[in-house]
FIVO-986571 format. One record per residue (C-alpha): residue in three letters; x, y, z. Coordinates in steps of 0.5 Angstrom, whole numbers, padded with zeros to 4 digits, always signed. Example, Ala and Ser with C-alpha at 12.3 -4.5 7.8 and 13.67 -1.06 7.14 Angstrom:
# FIVO-986571
ALA+0025-0009+0016
SER+0027-0002+0014
***
This chain:
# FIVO-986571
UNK+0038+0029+0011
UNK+0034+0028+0017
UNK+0027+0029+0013
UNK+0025+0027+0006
UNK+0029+0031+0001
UNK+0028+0033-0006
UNK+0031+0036-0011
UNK+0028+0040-0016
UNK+0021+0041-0014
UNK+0015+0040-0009
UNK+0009+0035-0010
UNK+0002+0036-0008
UNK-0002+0041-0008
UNK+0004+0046-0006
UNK+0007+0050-0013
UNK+0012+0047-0018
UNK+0017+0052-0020
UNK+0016+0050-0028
UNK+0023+0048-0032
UNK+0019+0048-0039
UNK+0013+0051-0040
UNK+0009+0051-0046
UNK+0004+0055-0049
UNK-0002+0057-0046
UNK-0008+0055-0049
UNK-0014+0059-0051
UNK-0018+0055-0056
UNK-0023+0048-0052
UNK-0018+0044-0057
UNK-0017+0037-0055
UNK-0009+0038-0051
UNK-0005+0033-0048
UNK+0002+0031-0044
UNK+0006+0025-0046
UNK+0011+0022-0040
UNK+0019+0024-0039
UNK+0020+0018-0044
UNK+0015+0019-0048
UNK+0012+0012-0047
UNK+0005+0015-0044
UNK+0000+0021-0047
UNK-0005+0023-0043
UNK-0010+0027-0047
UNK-0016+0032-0044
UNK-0022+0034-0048
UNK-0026+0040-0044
UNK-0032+0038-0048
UNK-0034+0033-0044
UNK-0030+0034-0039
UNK-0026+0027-0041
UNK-0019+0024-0040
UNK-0015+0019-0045
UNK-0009+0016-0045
UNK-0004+0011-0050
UNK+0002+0007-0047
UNK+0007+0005-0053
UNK+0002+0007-0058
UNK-0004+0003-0056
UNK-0010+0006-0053
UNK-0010+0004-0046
UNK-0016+0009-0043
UNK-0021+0010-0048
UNK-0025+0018-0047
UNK-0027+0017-0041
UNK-0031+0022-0038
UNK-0029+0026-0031
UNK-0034+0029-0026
UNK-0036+0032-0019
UNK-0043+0029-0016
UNK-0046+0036-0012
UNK-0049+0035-0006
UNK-0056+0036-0010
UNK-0054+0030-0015
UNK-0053+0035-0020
UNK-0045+0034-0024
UNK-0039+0038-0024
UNK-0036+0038-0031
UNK-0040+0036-0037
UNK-0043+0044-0037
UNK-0037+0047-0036
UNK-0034+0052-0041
UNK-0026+0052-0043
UNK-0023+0058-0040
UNK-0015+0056-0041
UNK-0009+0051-0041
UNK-0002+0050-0040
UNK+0003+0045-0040
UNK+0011+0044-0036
UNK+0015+0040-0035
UNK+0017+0037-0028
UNK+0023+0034-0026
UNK+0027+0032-0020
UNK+0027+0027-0014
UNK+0025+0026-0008
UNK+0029+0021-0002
UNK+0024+0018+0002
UNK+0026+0015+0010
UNK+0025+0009+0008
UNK+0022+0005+0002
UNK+0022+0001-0005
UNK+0029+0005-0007
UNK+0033+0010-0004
UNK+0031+0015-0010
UNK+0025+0016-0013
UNK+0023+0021-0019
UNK+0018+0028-0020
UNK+0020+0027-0026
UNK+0013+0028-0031
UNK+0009+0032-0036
UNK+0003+0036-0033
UNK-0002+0039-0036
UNK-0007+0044-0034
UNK-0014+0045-0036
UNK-0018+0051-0033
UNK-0026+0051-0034
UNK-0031+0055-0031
UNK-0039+0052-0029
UNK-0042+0059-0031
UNK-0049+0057-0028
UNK-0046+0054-0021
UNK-0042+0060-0020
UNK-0035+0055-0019
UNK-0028+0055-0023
UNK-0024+0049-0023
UNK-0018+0047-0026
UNK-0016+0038-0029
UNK-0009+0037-0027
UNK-0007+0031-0031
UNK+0001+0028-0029
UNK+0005+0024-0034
UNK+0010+0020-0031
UNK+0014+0014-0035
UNK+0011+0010-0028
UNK+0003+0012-0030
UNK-0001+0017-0030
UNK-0005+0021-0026
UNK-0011+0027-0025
UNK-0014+0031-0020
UNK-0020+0036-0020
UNK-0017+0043-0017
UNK-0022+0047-0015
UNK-0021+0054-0015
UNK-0027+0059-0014
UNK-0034+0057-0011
UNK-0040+0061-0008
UNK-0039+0062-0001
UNK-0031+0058-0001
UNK-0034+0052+0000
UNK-0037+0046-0005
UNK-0042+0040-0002
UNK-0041+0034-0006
UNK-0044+0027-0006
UNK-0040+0023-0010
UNK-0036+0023-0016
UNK-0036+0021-0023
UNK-0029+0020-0025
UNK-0030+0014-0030
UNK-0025+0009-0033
UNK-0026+0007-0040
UNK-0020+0000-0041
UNK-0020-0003-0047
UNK-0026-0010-0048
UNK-0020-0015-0048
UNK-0018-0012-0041
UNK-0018-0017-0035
UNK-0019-0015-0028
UNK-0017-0018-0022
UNK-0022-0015-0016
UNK-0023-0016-0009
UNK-0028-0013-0002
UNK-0027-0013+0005
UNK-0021-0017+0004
UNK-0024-0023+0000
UNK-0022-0027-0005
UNK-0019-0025-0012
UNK-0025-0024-0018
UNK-0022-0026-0025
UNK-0027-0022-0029
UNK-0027-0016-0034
UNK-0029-0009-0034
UNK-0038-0010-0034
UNK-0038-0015-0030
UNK-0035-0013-0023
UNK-0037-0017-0017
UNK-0032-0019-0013
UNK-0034-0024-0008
UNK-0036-0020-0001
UNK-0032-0022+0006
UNK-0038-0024+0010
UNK-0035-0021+0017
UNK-0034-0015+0013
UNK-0038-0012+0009
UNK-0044-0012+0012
UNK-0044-0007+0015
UNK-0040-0002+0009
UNK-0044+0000+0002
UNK-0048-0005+0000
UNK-0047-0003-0009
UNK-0043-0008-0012
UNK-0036-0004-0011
UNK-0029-0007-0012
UNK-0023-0004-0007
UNK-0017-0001-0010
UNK-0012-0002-0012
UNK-0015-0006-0019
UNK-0011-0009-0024
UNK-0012-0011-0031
UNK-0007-0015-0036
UNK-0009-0013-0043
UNK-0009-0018-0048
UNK-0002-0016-0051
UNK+0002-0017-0044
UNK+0001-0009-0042
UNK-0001-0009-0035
UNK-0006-0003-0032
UNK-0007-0002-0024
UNK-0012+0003-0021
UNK-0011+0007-0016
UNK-0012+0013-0012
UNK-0006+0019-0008
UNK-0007+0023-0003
UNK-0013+0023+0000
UNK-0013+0028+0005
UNK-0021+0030+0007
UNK-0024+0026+0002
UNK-0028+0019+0003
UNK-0024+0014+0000
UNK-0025+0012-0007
UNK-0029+0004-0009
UNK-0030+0003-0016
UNK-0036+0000-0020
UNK-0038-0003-0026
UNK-0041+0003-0031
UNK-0045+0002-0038
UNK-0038+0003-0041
UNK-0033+0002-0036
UNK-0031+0003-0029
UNK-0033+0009-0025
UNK-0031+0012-0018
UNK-0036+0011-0012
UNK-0034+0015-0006
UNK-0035+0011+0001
UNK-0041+0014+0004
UNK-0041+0009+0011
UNK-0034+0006+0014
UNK-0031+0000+0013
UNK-0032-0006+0018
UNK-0037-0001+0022
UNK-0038-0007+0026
UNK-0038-0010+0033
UNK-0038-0003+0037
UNK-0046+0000+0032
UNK-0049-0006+0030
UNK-0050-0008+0023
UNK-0053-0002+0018
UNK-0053+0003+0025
UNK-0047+0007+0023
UNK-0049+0013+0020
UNK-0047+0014+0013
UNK-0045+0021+0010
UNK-0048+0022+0004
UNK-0045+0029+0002
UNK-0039+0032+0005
UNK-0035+0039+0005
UNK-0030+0041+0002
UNK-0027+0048+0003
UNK-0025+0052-0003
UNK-0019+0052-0006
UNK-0018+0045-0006
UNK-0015+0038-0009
UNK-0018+0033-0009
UNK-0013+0025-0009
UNK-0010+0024-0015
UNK-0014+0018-0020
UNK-0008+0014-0022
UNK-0006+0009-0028
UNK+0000+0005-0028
UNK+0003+0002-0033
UNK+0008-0003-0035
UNK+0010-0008-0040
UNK+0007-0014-0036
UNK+0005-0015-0030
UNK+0012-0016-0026
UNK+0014-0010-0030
UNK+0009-0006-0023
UNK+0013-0009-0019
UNK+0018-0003-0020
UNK+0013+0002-0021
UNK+0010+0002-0014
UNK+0014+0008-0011
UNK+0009+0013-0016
UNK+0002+0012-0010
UNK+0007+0016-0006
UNK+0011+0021-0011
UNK+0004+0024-0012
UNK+0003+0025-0004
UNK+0003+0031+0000
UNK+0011+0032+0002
UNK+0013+0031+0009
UNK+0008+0035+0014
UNK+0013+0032+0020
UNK+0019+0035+0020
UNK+0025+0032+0023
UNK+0023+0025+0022
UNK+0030+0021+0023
UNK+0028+0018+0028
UNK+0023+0014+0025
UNK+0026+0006+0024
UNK+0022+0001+0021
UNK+0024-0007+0022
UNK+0022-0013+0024
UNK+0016-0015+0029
UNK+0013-0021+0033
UNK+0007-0020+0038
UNK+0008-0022+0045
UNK+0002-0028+0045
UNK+0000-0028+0053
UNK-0001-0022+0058
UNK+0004-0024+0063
UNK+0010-0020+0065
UNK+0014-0027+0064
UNK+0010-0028+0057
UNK+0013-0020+0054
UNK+0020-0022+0057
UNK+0021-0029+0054
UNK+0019-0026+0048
UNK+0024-0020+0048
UNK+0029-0025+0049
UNK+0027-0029+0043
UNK+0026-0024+0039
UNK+0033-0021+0041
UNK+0036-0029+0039
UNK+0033-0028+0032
UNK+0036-0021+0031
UNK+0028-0017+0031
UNK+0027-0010+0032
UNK+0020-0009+0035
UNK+0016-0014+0040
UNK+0008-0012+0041
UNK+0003-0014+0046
UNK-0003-0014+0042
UNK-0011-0014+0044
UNK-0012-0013+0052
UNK-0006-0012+0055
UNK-0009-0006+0058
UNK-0017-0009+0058
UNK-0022-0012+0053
UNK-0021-0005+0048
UNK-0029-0004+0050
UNK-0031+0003+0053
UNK-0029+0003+0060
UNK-0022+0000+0058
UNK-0016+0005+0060
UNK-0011+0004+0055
UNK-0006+0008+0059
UNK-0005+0002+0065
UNK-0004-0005+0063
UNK-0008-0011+0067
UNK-0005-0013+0073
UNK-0002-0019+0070
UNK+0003-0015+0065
UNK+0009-0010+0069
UNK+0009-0006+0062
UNK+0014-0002+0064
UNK+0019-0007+0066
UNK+0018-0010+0060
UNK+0019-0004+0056
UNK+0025-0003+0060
UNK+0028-0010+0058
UNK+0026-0010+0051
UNK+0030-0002+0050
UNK+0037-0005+0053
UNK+0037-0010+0048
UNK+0034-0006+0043
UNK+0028-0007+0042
UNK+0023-0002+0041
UNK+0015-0004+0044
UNK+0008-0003+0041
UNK+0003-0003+0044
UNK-0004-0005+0041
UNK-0010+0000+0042
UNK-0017-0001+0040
UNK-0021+0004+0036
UNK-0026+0006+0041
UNK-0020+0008+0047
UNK-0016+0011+0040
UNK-0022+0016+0040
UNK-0023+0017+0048
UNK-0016+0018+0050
UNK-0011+0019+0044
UNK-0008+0025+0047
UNK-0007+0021+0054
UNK-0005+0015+0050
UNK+0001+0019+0046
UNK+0004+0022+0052
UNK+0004+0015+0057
UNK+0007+0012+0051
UNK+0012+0017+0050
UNK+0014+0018+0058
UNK+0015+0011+0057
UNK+0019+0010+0053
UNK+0014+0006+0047
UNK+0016+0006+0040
UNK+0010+0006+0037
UNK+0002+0004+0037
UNK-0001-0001+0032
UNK-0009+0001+0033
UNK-0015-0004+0031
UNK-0022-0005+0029
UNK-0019+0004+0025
UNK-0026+0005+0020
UNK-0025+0009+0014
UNK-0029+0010+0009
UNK-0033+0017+0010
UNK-0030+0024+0010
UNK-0030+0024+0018
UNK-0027+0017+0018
UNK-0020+0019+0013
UNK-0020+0026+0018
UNK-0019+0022+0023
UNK-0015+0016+0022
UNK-0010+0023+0019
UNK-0010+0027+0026
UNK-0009+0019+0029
UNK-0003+0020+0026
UNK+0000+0026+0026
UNK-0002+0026+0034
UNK+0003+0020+0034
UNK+0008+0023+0030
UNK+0008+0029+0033
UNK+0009+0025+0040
UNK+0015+0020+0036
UNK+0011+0015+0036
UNK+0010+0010+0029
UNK+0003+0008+0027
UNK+0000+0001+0024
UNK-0007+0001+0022
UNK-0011-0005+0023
UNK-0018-0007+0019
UNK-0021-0006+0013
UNK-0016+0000+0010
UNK-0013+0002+0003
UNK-0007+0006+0002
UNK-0006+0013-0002
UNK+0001+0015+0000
UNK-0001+0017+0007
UNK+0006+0014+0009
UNK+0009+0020+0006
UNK+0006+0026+0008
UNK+0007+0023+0016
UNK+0013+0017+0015
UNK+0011+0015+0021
UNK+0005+0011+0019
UNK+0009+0005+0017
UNK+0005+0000+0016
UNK-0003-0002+0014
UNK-0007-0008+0014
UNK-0013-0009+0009
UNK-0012-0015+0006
UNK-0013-0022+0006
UNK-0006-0024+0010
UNK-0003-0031+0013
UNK-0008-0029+0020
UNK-0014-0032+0015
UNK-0008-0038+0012
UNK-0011-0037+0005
UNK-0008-0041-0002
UNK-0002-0040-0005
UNK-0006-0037-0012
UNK-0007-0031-0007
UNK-0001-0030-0005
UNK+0001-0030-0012
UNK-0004-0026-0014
UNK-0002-0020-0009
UNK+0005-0018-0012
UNK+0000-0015-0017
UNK-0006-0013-0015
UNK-0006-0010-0007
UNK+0001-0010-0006
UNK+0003-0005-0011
UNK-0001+0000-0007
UNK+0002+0001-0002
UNK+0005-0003+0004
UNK+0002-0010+0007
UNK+0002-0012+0013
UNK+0001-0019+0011
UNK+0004-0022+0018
UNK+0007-0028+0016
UNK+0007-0034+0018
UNK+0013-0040+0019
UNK+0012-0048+0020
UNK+0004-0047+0022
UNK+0000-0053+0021
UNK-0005-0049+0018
UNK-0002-0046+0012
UNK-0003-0048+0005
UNK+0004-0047+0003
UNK+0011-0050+0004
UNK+0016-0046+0009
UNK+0021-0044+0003
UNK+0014-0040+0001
UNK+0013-0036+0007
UNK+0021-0035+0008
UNK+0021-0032+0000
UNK+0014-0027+0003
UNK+0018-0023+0007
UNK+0023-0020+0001
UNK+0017-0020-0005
UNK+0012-0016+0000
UNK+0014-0009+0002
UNK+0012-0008+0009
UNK+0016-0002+0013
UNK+0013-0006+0020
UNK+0014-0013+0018
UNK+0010-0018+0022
UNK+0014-0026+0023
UNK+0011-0031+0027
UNK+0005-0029+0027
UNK+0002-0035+0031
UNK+0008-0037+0034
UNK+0011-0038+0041
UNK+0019-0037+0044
UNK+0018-0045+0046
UNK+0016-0047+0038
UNK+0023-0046+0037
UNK+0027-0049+0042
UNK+0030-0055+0043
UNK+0034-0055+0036
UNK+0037-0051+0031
UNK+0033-0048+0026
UNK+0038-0045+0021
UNK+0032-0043+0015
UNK+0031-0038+0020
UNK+0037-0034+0018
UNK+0033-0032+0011
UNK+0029-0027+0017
UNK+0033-0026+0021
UNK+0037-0021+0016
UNK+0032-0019+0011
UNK+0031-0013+0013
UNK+0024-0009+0011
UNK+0026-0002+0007
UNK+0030-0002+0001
UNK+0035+0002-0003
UNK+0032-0002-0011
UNK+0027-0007-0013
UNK+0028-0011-0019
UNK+0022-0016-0021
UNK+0026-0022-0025
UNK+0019-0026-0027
UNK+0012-0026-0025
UNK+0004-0028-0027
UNK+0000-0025-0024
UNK-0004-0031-0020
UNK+0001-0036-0022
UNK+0009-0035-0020
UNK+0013-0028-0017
UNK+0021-0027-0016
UNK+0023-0020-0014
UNK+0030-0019-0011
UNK+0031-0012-0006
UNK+0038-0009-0005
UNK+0039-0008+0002
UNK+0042-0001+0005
UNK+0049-0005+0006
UNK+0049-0007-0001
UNK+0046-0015+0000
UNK+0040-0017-0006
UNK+0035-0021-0002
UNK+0030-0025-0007
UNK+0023-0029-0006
UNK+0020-0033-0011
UNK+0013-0036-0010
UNK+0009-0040-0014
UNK+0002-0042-0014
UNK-0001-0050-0012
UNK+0004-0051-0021
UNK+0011-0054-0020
UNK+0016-0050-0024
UNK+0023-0050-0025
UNK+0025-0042-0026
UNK+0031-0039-0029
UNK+0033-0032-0027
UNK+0037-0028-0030
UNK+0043-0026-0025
UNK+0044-0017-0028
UNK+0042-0014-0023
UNK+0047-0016-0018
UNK+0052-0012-0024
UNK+0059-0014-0024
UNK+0064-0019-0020
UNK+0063-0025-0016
UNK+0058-0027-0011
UNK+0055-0031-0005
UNK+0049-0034-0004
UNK+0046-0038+0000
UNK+0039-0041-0002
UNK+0034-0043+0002
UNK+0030-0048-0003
UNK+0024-0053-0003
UNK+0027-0060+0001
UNK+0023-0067-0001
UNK+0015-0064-0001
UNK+0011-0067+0005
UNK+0004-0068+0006
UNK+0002-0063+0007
UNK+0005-0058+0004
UNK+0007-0054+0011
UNK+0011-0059+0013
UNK+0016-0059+0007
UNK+0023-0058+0011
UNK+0027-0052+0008
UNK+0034-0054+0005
UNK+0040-0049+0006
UNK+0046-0049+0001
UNK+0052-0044+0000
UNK+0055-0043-0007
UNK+0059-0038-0012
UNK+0055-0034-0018
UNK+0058-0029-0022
UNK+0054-0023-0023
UNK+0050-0023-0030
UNK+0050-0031-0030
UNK+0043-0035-0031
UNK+0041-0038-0024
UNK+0036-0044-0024
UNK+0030-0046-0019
UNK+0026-0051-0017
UNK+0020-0049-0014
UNK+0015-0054-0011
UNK+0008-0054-0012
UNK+0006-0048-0006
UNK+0012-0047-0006
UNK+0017-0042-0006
UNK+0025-0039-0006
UNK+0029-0035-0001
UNK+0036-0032-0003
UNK+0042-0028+0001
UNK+0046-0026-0004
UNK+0053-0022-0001
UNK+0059-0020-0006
UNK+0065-0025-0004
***
């Protein structure tokens, strides 16, 4: 099929046809849903109103309470009156263009719970969502005075269990181990100055309880609304709406940017998804990531066949000899996009023209060379040109034969900030082009609604060199939200792990739009062979299944991908410990199988300049395999039925 299929039933704010529908309800009785496997019960009290939930019998989500903030900062919800309920069943699937597996299921229990502020004059609806991956919940409002509604915030709380353990980060700074009263994640001295100033966490947080379980919050389909940071409560977490932008500065100054301290929303209308994974252990996520955007808005786009993910480097100098140098280098290692970066077209101030490059780049002959080997081009552009020129940006680009853009300094935060990075998009996509945003963002399943949006940054990537305990910590935490454009890096001085790890990052990660070689230049590579690099050269970005073999958060990862021809792709990182790892060899299903190991060598100092080993041998699909992982170190493997 040309665009995302499904079958069954549609998501989002469009109507569900029902395949079992319970009673509805006319008592303010406690009502619940459980998921398709009846692991997961999410439970609404209209006395409050309040959600709870218990995952395999154990109390996950205490009642928590659930309300809008009015623009006069009164609460929507606590004085409301029960009007109904009802329950139905939701099955089906959906086939995405391009992400985690090839099938992702609709399959859940929704329950519906009417409600009415009869002094305000608004009737709304808590629409509640069980799935065996997590659950979900939404405000649905119905009815209000003038078909419009004012807010300035929401109330939407988190109550976890007391012996939960948090793992938190802002503005792209480091990780904080901590517990649901005491968030304080260590701000980003670049960025968070010029963001909201309470003591907030990003999404997504994950939390490990004491029996294993583990727990990652997150929002979906964010569409109109600011986007959602979260705080420690007096019981629990608690939303906080964004009322100024993320990384606001280098164009207004520090605290110059206006904030939105209320916003509008027409009536009806769905606010995004507050949602819960669930799974038995920290790896056990890894498999649930598809469920962000499974509770997105379906494709606006229509015909989204062509839109091709894949492998990317960026041109490192603005000359025309630079981009044609790059082009072959990326053809030789088998890449799929070359990009030009920050000032092919100028410094990204007010008076650059981002329709013509400098002098120095003949961009269209660049282009054209890169198209007859293959390659598609994308081009970077700042925010200010994004927000000047977008409609003569578009259609430059797709007269010359542009495959996508990659758009830095991209704010998000504010209601106007969310509307504009949509209509970004959707432009682009209507103009053929693919989109990778750049900055201090966070997913919420945008890349379902317009595919083209294949990649994001809002993370603390190899551009900052950080530990391998990070990188052993983001399997679990913000990557699991949606993709990471984590731009990878191989055989750099500055990097704290060895090259085995950073060839093992392109398999654990999942990026629509990977980024290798991030600091790198066609001349680092020649001169010899480099035979570790066929581990990038084949690993593709999209995938038909994911298995997660092993994994603690902030410790170690091994996660093996199925590619479209069949081959099993595995990363394994660990952190600054040493270990040797026996995985279990089931996923590849039956018969005999080659694989070809890209290992940890002789450990040097530093660690970056620990050598690749590369060995070939015969495994039987469900044997034990064993590896021997450095300290910072990690493993590679192309696994191919013989």
């Amino acid at each position: 099929m040309n665009n995302p299929t499904r079958r069954g039933v549609l998501a989002g704010a469009v109507a569900l046809p029902i395949v079992a529908t319970g009673p509805t309800l006319a008592q303010p009785a406690t009502h619940a849903v459980t998921s398709p496997d009846g692991k997961l019960r999410l439970t609404l009290d209209p006395s409050g109103p309040r959600w709870s939930a218990t995952y395999r019998g154990k109390v996950i989500l205490a009642p928590s309470p659930l309300a809008l903030r009015l623009a006069d900062g009164q609460l929507l919800g606590p004085d409301a009156a029960f009007i109904t309920a009802s329950t139905r069943t939701i099955t089906g699937t959906w086939a995405p263009p391009y992400g985690i597996r090839s099938e992702c299921t609709e399959a859940c229990g929704e329950l519906m719970m009417e409600l009415r502020d009869n002094a305000r004059n608004i009737r709304f609806a808590l629409v509640a969502r069980a799935y065996d991956a997590g659950i979900a919940i939404r405000f649905r409002l119905l009815d209000a005075p003038g078909n419009s509604l004012a807010l300035s915030g929401e109330a939407t709380e988190f109550r976890l269990p007391t012996d939960a353990v948090l793992y938190v980060s802002r503005d792209e700074g480091e990780y904080q181990r901590t517990v649901q009263n005491l968030i304080t994640p260590v701000p980003h001295p670049d960025l968070t100055e010029s963001c909201d100033q309470e003591v907030l966490a990003d999404t997504p947080i994950t939390a490990q309880l004491a029996d294993g379980t583990c727990l990652l919050i997150s929002e979906s389909d964010r569409l109109h609304y600011p986007r959602t940071m979260l705080r420690s409560g007096n019981a629990g977490i608690v939303t906080h709406l964004m009322r100024f932008p993320g990384r606001a500065t280098g164009y207004s100054g520090p605290g110059t940017t206006p904030p939105e301290d209320s916003f509008t929303l027409p009536v009806p209308f769905d606010t995004p998804w507050r949602v819960i994974m669930a799974g038995p252990d920290a790896k056990g996520l890894i498999e649930r990531q598809d469920l962000i955007a499974t509770l997105a808005t379906p494709n606006i786009l229509g015909d989204v066949s062509w839109i091709k993910p894949g492998r990317a480097v960026r041109i490192r100098e603005y000359t025309t000899q630079a981009g044609l140098d790059t082009v072959d280098f990326a053809a030789r290692r088998k890449l799929d996009f070359v990009e030009w970066d920050a000032h092919w077209y100028g410094d990204g101030t007010d008076p650059s023209d981002a329709t013509y490059s400098i002098p120095a780049i003949d961009i269209r002959r660049v282009i054209d060379y890169a198209r007859s080997k293959g390659l598609g081009m994308i081009l970077y552009v700042d925010r200010v040109p994004a927000m000047r020129q977008l409609d003569a940006i578009v259609k430059t680009y797709q007269s010359w034969g542009v495959a996508g853009i990659k758009f830095g300094f991209i704010w998000e935060g504010r209601q106007s900030d969310v509307d504009f990075i949509h209509n970004l998009v959707k432009v682009c996509g209507e103009h053929k082009l693919l989109v990778n945003l750049h900055d201090n963002l966070r997913p919420a399943g945008l890349e379902r609604t317009l595919p083209n949006y294949v990649a994001l940054e809002g993370v603390r990537g190899n551009e900052q060199f950080p530990t391998s305990e990070h990188n052993c910590t983001l399997p679990f935490t913000r990557a699991l939200s949606g993709p990471i454009d984590y731009t990878i890096c191989f055989a750099n001085p500055k990097n704290q792990t060895t090259n085995a790890h950073q060839l093992a990052l392109a398999a654990i990660y999942y990026n629509p739009q990977t980024f290798l070689y991030w600091y790198d230049k066609p001349d680092k590579y020649a001169g010899r062979d480099w035979p570790e690099l066929a581990f990038f050269d084949e690993c593709p970005t999209t995938w038909t299944d994911v298995r997660a073999l092993s994994g603690t958060i902030g410790e170690h990862a091994v996660v093996a991908r199925r590619a479209r021809n069949g081959r099993w792709f595995l990363g394994a990182i660990t952190n600054g410990m040493g270990r040797t790892l026996t995985i279990d060899l089931g996923f590849l299903g039956d018969g005999k199988w080659q694989v070809r190991r890209f290992a940890d060598g002789a450990p040097a100092a530093p660690v970056n300049r620990t050598r690749v080993t590369v060995t070939t041998e015969i495994v039987k699909a469900g044997a034990r395999l064993e590896m021997v992982l450095s300290p910072h170190g990690g493993q590679a493997m192309i696994f191919e039925r013989t």
